[in-house]
Backbone bond lengths (Angstrom), bond angles and torsions (degrees), N, CA, C in turn:
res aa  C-N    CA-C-N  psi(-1)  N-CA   C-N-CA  omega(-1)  CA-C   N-CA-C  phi
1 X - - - 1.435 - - 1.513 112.56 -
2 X 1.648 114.69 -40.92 1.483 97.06 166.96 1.795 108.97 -107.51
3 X 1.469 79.31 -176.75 1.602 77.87 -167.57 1.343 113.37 -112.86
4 X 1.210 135.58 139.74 1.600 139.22 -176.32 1.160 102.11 -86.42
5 X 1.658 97.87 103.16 1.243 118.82 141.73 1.522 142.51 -47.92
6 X 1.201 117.64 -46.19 1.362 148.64 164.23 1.184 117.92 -46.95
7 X 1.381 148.55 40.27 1.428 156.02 -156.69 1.448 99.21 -64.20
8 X 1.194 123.57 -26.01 1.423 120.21 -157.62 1.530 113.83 -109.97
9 X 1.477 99.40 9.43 1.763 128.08 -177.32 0.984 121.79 -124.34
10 X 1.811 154.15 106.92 1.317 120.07 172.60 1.513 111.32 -80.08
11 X 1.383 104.24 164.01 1.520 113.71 -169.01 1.543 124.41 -49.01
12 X 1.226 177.54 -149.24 1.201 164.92 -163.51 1.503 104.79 -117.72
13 X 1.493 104.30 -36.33 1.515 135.52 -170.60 1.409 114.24 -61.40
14 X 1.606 110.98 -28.89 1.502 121.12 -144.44 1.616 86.83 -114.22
15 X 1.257 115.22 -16.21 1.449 114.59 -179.76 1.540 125.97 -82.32
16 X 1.656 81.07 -31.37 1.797 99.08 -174.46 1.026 92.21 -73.64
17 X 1.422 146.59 -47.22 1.746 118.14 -127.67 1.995 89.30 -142.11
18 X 1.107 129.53 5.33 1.504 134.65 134.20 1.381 130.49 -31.58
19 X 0.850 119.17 29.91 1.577 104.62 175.15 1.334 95.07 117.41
20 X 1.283 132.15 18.76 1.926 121.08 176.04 1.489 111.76 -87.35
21 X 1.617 119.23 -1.37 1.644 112.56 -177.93 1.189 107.97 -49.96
22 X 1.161 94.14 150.98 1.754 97.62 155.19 1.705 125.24 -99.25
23 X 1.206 99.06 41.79 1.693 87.64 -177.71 2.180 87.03 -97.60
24 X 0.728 99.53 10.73 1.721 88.14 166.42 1.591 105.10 68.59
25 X 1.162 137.45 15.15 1.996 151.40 -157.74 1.305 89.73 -113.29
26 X 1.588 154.60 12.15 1.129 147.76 -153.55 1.758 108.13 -63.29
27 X 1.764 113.84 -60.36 1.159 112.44 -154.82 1.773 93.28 -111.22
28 X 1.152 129.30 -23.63 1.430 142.16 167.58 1.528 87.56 87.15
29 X 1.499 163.57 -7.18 0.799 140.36 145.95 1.473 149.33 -73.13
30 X 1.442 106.73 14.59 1.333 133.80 173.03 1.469 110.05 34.81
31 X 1.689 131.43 14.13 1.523 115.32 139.73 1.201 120.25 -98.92
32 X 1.326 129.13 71.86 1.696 113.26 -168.93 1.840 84.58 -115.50
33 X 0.965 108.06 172.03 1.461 132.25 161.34 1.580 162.54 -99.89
34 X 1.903 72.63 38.82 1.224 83.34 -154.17 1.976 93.92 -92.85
35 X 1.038 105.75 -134.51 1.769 106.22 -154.02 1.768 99.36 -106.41
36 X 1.628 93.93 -5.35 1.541 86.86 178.94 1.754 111.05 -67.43
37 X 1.639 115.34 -171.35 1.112 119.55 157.18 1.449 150.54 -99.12
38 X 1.048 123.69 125.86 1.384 124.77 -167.72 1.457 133.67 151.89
39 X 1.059 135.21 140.32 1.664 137.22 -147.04 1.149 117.65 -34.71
40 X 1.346 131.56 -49.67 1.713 159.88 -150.45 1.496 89.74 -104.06
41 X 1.120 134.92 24.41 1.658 121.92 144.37 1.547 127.32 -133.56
42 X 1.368 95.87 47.66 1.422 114.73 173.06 1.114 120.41 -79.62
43 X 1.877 97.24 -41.38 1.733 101.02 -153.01 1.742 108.63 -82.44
44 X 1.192 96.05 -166.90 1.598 106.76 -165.86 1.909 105.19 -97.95
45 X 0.898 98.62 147.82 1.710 99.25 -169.30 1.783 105.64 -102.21
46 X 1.214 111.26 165.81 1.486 110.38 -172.79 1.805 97.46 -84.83
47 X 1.635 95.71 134.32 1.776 89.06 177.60 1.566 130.77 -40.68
48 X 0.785 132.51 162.08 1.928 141.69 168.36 1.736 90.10 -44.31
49 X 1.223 112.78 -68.87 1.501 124.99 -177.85 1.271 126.69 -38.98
50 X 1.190 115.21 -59.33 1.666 131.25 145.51 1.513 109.84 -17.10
51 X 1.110 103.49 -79.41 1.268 122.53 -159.78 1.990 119.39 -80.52
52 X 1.308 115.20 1.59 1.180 149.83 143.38 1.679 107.33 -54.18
53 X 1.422 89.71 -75.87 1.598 85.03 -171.64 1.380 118.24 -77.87
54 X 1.165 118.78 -23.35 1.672 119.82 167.03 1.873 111.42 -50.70
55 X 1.518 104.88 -30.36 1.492 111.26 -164.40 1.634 94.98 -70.48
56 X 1.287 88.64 -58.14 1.945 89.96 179.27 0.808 130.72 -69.59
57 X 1.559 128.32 -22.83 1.600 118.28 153.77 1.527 108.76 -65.66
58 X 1.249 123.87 -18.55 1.690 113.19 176.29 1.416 117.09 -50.12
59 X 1.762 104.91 -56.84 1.050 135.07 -164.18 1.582 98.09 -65.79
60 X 1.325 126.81 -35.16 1.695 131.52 -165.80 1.223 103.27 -79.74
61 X 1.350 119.51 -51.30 1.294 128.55 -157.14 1.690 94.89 -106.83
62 X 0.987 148.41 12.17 1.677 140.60 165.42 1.325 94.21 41.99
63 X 1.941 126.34 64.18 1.162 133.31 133.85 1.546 125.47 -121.04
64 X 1.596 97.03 163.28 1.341 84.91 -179.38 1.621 111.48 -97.03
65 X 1.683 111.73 164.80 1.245 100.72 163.72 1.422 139.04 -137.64
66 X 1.654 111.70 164.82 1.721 119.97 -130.26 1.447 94.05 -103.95
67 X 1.056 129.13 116.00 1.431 115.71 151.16 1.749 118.16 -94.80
68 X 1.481 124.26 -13.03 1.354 118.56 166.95 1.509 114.28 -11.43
69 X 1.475 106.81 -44.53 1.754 83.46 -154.24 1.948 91.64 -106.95
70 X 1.642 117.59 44.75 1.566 132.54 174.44 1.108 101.65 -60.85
71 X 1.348 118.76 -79.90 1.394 145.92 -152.72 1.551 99.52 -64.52
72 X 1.328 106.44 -71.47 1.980 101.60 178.31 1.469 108.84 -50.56
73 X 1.477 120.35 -25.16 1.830 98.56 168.19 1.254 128.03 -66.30
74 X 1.021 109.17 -27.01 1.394 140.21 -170.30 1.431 105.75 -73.86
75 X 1.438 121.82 -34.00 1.814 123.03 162.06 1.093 97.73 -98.08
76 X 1.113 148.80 16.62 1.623 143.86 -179.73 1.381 124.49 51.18
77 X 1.417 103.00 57.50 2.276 118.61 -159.20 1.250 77.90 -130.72
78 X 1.610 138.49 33.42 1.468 118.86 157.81 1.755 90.69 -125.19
79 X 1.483 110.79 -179.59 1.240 132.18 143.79 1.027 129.16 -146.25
80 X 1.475 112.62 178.81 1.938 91.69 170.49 1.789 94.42 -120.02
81 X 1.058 116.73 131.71 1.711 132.29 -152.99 1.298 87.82 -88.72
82 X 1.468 128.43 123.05 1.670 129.75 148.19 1.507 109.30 -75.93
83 X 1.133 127.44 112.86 1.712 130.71 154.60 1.793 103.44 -47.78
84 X 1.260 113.40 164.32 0.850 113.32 150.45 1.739 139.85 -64.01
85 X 1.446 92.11 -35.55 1.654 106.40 -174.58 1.626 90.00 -82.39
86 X 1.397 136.44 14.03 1.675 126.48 147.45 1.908 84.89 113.94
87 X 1.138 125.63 -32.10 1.597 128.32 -159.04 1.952 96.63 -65.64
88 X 1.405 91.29 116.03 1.729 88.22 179.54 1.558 121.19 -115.78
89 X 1.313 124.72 132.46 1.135 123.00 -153.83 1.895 108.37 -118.26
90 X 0.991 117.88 -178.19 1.732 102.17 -179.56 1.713 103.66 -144.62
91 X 1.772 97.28 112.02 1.642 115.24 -139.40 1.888 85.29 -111.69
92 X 1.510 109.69 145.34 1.177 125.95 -177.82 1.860 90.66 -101.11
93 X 1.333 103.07 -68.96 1.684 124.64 -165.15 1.613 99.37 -134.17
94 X 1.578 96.90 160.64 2.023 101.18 -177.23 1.641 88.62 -57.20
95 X 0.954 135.39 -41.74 1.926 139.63 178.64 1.387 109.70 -60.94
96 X 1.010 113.69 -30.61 1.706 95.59 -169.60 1.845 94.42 -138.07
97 X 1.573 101.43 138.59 1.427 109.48 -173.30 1.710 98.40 -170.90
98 X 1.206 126.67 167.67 1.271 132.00 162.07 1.138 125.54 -95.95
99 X 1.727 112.27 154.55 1.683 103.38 165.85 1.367 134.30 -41.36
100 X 1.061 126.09 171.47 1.497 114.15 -173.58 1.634 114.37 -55.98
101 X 1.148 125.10 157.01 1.353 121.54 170.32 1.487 129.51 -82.17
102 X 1.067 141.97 98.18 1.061 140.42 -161.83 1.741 135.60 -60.45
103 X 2.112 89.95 -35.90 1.653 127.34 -155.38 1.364 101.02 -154.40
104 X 1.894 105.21 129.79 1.929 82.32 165.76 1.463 90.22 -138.76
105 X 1.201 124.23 94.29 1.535 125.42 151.64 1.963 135.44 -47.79
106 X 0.822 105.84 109.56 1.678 104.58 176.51 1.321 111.88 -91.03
107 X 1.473 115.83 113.82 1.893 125.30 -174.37 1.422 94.38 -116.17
108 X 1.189 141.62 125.38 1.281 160.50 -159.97 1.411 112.26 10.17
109 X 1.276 137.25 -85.99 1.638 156.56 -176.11 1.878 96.15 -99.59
110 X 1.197 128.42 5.42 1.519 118.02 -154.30 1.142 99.78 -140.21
111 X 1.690 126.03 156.36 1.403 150.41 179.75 1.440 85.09 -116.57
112 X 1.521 93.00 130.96 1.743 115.26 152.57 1.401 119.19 -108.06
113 X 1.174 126.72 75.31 1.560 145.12 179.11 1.451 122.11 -38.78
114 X 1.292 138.11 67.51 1.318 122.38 177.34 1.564 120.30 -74.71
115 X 1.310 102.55 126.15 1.636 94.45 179.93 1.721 117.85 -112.77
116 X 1.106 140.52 -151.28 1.607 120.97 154.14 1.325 114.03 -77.00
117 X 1.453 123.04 -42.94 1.284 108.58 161.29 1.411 146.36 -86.37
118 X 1.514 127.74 -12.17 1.363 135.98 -144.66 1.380 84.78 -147.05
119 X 1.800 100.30 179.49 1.018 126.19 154.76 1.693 116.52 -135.46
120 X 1.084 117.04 123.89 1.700 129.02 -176.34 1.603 116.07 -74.35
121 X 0.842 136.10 155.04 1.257 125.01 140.40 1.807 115.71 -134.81
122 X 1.074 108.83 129.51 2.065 116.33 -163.09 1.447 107.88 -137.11
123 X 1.462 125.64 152.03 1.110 115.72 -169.82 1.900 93.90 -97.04
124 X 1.277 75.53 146.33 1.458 98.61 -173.78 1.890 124.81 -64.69
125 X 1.226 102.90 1.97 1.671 139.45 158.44 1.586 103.11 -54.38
126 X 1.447 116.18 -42.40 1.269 98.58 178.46 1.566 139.76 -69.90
127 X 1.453 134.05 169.10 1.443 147.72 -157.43 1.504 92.78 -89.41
128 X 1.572 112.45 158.10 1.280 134.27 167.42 1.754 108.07 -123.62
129 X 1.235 106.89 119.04 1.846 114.91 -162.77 1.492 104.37 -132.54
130 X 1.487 109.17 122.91 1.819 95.68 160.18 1.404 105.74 -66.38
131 X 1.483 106.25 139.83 1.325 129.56 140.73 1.426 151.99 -90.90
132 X 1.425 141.61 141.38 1.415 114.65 -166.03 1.536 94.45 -104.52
């Protein structure tokens, strides 16, 4: 009946009863970081800052964005692959790698990865390697 004004707030309502259970099922992917228990909340999370500007390049550029390859930066099992012809890509395994990279922003401890399709975010810990 009324209308939310507040676009930039959710309603008081939507805060309380969002995700406050306690059956611990919050994100269903069981690595998050939050304070519960269990293996996958050790690691280190991408800053507030980081993740600011990842939002607005989402929003600019109509991509989405990847943290898949967070955690393996974070043990240093990524790189970002130099081709020879200079085109550099950001490689998990010879099988798994991304489209070419387009953009690579550095936001405090963090890489902001632009690729043609996605957007990455990796800790900036990682290696730079030619690739063939």
């Amino acid at each position: 009946m009324s209308q939310n004004t507040g676009r930039n707030q959710p309603p008081p309502s939507e805060s309380a009863t969002g995700g406050s259970s306690s059956s611990g099922s919050g994100s269903g992917s069981g690595s998050g970081s939050g304070s519960g228990s269990g293996s996958g909340s050790s690691f280190r999370m991408p800053s507030q800052l980081c993740m600011q500007h990842a939002a607005k390049l989402g929003i600019v550029e109509d991509r989405p964005i990847m943290l898949d390859y967070w955690t393996l930066s974070l043990e240093k099992k990524v790189i970002i692959g130099v081709k020879e012809n200079g085109e550099k890509l950001l490689v998990k395994s010879e099988d798994e790698y991304t489209s070419p990279v387009s953009k690579i922003f550095k936001i405090e401890t963090e890489y902001i990865i632009l690729t043609e399709n996605s957007i990455y975010i990796v800790s900036s810990d990682i290696q730079s390697n030619r690739i063939n």
